[in-house]
C-alpha positions as CSV (number, residue, x, y, z in Angstrom):
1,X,110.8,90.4,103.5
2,X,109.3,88.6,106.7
3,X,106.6,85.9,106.3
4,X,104.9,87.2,109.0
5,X,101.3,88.4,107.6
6,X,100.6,90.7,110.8
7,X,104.5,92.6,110.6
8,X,103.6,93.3,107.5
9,X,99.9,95.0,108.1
10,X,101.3,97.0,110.6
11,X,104.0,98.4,108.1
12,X,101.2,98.9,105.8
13,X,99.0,100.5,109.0
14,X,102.4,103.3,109.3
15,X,102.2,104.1,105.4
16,X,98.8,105.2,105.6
17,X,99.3,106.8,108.6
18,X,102.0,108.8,107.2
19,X,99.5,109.4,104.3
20,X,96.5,110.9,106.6
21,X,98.6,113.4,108.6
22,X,99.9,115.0,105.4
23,X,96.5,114.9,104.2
24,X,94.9,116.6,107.3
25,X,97.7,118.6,107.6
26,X,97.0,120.1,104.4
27,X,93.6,120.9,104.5
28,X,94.6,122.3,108.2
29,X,96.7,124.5,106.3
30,X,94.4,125.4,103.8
31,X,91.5,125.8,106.6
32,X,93.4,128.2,108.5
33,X,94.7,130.8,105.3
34,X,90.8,131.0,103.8
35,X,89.2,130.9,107.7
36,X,91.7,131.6,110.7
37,X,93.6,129.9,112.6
38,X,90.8,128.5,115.2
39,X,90.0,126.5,112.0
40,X,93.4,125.3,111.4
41,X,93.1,123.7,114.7
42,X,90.3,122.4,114.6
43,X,90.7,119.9,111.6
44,X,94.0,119.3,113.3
45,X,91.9,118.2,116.7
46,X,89.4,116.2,114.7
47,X,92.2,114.7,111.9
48,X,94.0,113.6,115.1
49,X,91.2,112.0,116.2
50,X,90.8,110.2,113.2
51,X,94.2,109.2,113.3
52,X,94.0,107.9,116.6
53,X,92.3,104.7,114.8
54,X,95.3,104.0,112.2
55,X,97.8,104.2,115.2
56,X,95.6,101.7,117.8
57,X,95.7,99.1,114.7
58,X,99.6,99.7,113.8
59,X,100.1,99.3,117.9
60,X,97.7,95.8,117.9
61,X,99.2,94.3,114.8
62,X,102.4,95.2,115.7
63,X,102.2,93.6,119.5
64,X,100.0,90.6,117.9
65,X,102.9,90.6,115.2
66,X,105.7,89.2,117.5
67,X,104.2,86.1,118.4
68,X,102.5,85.7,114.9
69,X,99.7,85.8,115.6
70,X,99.2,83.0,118.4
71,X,96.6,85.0,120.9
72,X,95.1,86.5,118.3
73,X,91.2,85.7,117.4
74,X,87.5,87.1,116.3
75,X,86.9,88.0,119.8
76,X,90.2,90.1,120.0
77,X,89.5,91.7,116.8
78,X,86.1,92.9,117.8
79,X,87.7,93.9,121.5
80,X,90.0,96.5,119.3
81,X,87.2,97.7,116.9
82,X,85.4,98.5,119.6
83,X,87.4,100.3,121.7
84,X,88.6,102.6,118.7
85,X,84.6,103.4,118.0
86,X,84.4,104.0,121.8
87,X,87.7,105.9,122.0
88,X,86.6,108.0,118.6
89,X,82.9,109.0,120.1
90,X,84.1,110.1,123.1
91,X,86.9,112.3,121.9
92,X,84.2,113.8,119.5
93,X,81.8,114.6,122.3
94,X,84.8,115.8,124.9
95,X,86.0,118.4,121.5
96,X,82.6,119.3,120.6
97,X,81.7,120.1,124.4
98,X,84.8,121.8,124.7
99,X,83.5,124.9,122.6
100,X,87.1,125.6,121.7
101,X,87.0,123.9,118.2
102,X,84.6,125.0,115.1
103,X,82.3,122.0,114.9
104,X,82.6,121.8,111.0
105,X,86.2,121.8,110.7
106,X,86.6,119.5,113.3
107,X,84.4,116.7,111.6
108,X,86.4,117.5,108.4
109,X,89.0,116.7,109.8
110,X,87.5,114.0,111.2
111,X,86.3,112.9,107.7
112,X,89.8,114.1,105.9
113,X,91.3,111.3,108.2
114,X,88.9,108.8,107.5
115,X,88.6,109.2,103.7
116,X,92.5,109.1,103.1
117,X,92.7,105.6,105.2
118,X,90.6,104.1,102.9
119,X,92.1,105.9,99.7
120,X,95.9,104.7,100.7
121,X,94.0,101.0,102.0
122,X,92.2,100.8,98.4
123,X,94.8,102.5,96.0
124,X,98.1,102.8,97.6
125,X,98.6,99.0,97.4
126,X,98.3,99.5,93.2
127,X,101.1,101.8,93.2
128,X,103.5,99.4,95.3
129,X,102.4,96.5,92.6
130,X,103.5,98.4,90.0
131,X,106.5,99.5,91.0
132,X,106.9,95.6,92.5
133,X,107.3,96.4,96.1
């Protein structure tokens, strides 16, 4: 295992990553067989939206990763937390403009996204303890 701290929170960034597109997926699935299939795609739209900020931080830890970390400070931190907010409120507002999604879904798919970041982030690192990863 690498002592770089960065290579290793973007490997971490790709297992939740993993972990909120079967979760949106799911409640896509389940979205579309109680409502229809305009549903379905909606979470999907507004999960992938959500995902869009696990995938900006795996792609900046990753790139910061390979020098270790050198350029890296506050400033640039705050540069890529910004951007994602940006980046999120603006693909909310060009979906929910759009008229082709169900407003609802799409911000629970939004939210599904969002709440199984921090679910994996604050209990997916206990399972790996235990089983001494």
């Amino acid at each position: 295992m690498s002592g770089n701290v960065l290579a290793a929170a973007a490997r971490r960034s790709l297992q939740i990553l993993r972990w909120q597109v079967a979760c949106v997926a799911a409640l896509a699935a389940v979205a579309a067989a109680l409502s229809d299939a305009r549903a379905g795609w909606s979470v999907l739209v507004g999960g992938g939206v959500g995902l869009i900020w696990t995938v900006y931080m795996a792609g900046t830890l990753y790139r910061h990763s390979l020098d270790h970390g050198v350029r890296m400070s506050a400033l640039t931190f705050m540069a890529g937390w910004l951007i994602k907010v940006a980046l999120t409120v603006a693909l909310l507002v060009v979906a929910l403009r759009s008229g082709r999604f169900e407003p609802l879904a799409l911000l629970a798919g939004l939210f599904a996204a969002l709440l199984a970041y921090w679910a994996q982030l604050t209990f997916g690192g206990r399972a790996e303890r235990r089983k001494g990863v």
